[in-house]
C-alpha positions, 0 to 999 in steps of 0.5 A: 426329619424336615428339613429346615428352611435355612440350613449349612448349605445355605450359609455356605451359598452365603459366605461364599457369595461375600467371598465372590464379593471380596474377590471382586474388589481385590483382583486386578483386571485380567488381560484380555477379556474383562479389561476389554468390556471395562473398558468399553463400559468406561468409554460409555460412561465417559461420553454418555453415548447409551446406544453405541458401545464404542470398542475404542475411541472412534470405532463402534463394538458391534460384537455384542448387545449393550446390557452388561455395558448399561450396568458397568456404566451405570455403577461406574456413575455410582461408585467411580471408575474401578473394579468393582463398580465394572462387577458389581452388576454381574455379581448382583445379576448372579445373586439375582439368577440363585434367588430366582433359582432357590424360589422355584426350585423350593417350590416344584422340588423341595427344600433339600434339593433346592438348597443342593441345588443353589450350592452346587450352582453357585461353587461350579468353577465356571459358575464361580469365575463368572461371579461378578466378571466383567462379561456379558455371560452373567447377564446372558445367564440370568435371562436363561434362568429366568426362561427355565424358571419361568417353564418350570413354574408354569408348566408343573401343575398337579391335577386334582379331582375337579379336573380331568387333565393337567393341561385344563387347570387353572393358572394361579396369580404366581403362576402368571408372574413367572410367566411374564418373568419367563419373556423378561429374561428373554428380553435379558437376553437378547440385550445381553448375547443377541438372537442365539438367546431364542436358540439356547431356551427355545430348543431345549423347550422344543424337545420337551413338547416333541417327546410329551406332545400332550403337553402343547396345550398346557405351554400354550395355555400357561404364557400370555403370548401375545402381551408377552411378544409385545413386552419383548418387543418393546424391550428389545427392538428399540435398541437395534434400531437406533444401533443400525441407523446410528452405525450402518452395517451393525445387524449384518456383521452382528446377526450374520458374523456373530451368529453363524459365520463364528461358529460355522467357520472355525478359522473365521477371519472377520472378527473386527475386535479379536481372533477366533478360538479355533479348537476341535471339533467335541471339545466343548465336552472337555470344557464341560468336566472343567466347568462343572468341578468339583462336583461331577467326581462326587455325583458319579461316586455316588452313582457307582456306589448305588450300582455297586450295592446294586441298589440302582432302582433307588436312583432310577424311582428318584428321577422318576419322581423327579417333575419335568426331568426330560425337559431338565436332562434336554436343557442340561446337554443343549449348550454341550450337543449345539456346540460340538461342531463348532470350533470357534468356542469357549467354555462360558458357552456352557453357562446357560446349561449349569442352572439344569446341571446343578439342579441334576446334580442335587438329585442324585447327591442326597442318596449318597451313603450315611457315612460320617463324612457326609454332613460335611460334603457341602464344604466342598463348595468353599473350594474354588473361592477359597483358592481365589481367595488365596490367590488375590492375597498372593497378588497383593504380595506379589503382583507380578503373578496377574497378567495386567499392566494396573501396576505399571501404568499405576507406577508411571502416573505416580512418577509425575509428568511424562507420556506414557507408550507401549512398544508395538501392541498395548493390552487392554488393561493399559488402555483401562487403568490409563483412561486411553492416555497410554499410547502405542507406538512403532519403530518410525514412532520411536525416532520420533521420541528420539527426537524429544530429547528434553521431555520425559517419556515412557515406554513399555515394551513386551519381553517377548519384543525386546530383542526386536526392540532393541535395535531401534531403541532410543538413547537414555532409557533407563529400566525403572520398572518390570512386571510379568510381561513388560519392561518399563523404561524412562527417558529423561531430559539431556543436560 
């Protein structure tokens, strides 16, 4: 039976994508990531300074290129300051990387696989939470997909009689497109993660042509080289020029403590803007089974049960029919192999490898057994987003379950005047939701609110502190407020 163009699988990609988009506009900012790049986006629409993300007022963010930045500010222009306006550009740039991925994949492997392939992409946890994140990884994802798109189209090419080798045949006008959308997402990312962009497409390509070395004439011939370096380079250098001579010392700490010192030193202390992630040696691996849920499972049941029936050649004959597999295997296990003795990690490091994950995945799934149960395993992918989705409506009946100072801060502005200050540290979602205005104040900062006596103040304190603040605390607070973590205490005016 053919296999239609539209099908379940794709209506569930669908619906879950509109889940994704629903869940965006609901859910809170999280402490500490997505308020930290929301803020800086706000900070950039705000003061209409479009070459230097700024980490705070007066401090510059040299931790990451601007493109996730450009596109927050840029929909906060359009849709004001919120959470979905911050989202929305790396919900569409995900859109933009399955579209990108459905077409190729239609087209070098088939409709069944490409809408496996889609699915499964799209449900994967880290795939999902990624969906309208406010991050620079969603970005990052789409200029990898676009490369591994790009290599896929332009290095299939079916020989025919007029031609005695793969590598002589013509290029077709699509073919020279994908191309040219192979440098653009180069050009994606290195805006949106930096030069380690070059490294995660450009090593998976390079053991590709080291086991099939008749291929280097087919990839030297497929891309315009020299027109498509110079679009890069056009897209790219302008910026990190400007960003150096606009903030001096922005390439070394970005290339030098960014790109090696991160990664080489697992308790590196020179991060200007956080703390390392410090974990052993191989857990990127365990990131990795995490990461690809709820699919995995299924696959190796399949597989077992292929093994079992002892109808394991069915499996061997589907990757051997199965166009630029090693190229495919190469790019799935690259992020996985090249962060394995890194310890300073985290599990969206594995990203870029989840499109040739999926895209593996779907191989193996329609030789699972004709049971009755198995026109309904595409439901699977509904999983995740309906557990977020259960979620955000369990924070909407009770907030106190997200780590984010939204309500608090909320709860203050609407009591009318009154300063706003946070007891030692303030998290990042203070600092969005109040729009900088919430302060952060110690203990020779609290006698100096001892001293105003006739004006109203607040002051947030973190329950993990509030023994210590305790024995500074100034006379006539009173408790008004209390979420997850912060107490909310008011000081009005002595009569």
């Amino acid at each position: 039976m053919k296999t239609p163009q539209f099908s379940r699988k794709d209506s569930i990609t669908l619906v879950l994508m509109l889940l994704a988009l629903v869940i965006i506009t609901f859910m809170p900012f999280q402490d500490t990531s997505e308020p930290r790049y929301a803020e800086i986006a706000r900070l950039m629409y705000n003061s209409g300074d479009w070459i230097t993300p700024w980490f705070e007022p007066g401090k510059p963010f040299w931790g990451k290129p601007p493109l996730s930045f450009w596109a927050a500010a840029a929909s906060m222009h359009i849709f004001g300051v919120n959470e979905f306006a911050a989202r929305f550009p790396s919900w569409l740039s995900m859109v933009l990387s399955l579209c990108a991925t459905r077409y190729v994949f239609v087209r070098v492997y088939g409709i069944e696989t490409a809408q496996w392939s889609v699915l499964i992409y799209a449900s994967m946890i880290l795939v999902f939470v990624n969906i309208g994140a406010v991050l620079t990884d969603p970005f990052l994802a789409l200029g990898t997909t676009l490369v591994f798109c790009s290599f896929i189209v332009c290095m299939r090419q079916e020989p025919d009689l007029t031609h005695k080798s793969v590598s002589a045949l013509p290029q077709s006008p699509s073919s020279r497109l994908w191309a040219y959308l192979g440098f653009i997402g180069l050009a994606i990312g290195l805006l949106a993660k930096g030069p380690l962009t070059v490294v995660l497409v450009g090593a998976p390509i390079a053991v590709y042509l080291a086991w099939h070395k008749d291929r280097w004439s087919c990839f030297m011939r497929a891309y315009p080289w020299l027109q498509g370096l110079l679009l890069v380079a056009v897209l790219v250098l302008p910026w990190y020029i400007l960003a150096e001579i606009k903030t001096p010392g922005f390439l070394h700490y970005f290339i030098v403590g960014e790109h090696f010192l991160r990664f080489v030193d697992p308790g590196w202390q020179g991060d200007l803007y956080g703390t390392a992630h410090q974990q052993a040696y191989g857990t990127i691996w365990l990131n990795a089974l995490v990461a690809s849920l709820p699919w995995w499972p299924v696959v190796v049941l399949v597989l077992v049960w292929r093994w079992r029936q002892g109808d394991w050649a069915s499996v061997r004959d589907a990757f051997r029919a199965f166009p630029l597999f090693s190229f495919v295997f190469s790019w799935a296990l690259f992020c996985g192999v090249f962060f394995t003795f890194s310890g300073n990690i985290l599990w969206t490091y594995l990203l870029p490898s989840m499109v040739a994950v999926a895209l593996i995945f779907a191989r193996v799934l329609p030789l699972m057994p004709s049971f009755k149960w198995q026109e309904n395993v595409p439901y699977l992918a509904l999983l995740v987003p309906s557990l977020f989705v259960v979620i955000v409506a369990l924070g909407a009946v009770y907030p106190n379950i997200w780590r984010t100072e939204k309500h608090l801060v909320t709860f203050a502005q609407n009591q009318g005047q009154g300063e706003l200050y946070y007891y030692k540290e303030q998290p990042f979602s203070a600092r969005f939701y109040s729009e900088e205005e919430a302060k952060t104040v110690d203990d020779f900062g609290l006698s100096s609110l001892h001293q105003r006596s006739d004006t109203n103040w607040y002051i947030a304190v973190s329950k993990k502190a509030i023994e210590e603040f305790n024995q500074y605390k100034p006379e006539g607070l009173s408790l008004v407020f209390e979420n997850k973590r912060y107490y909310l205490f008011k000081h009005s005016p002595t009569i």
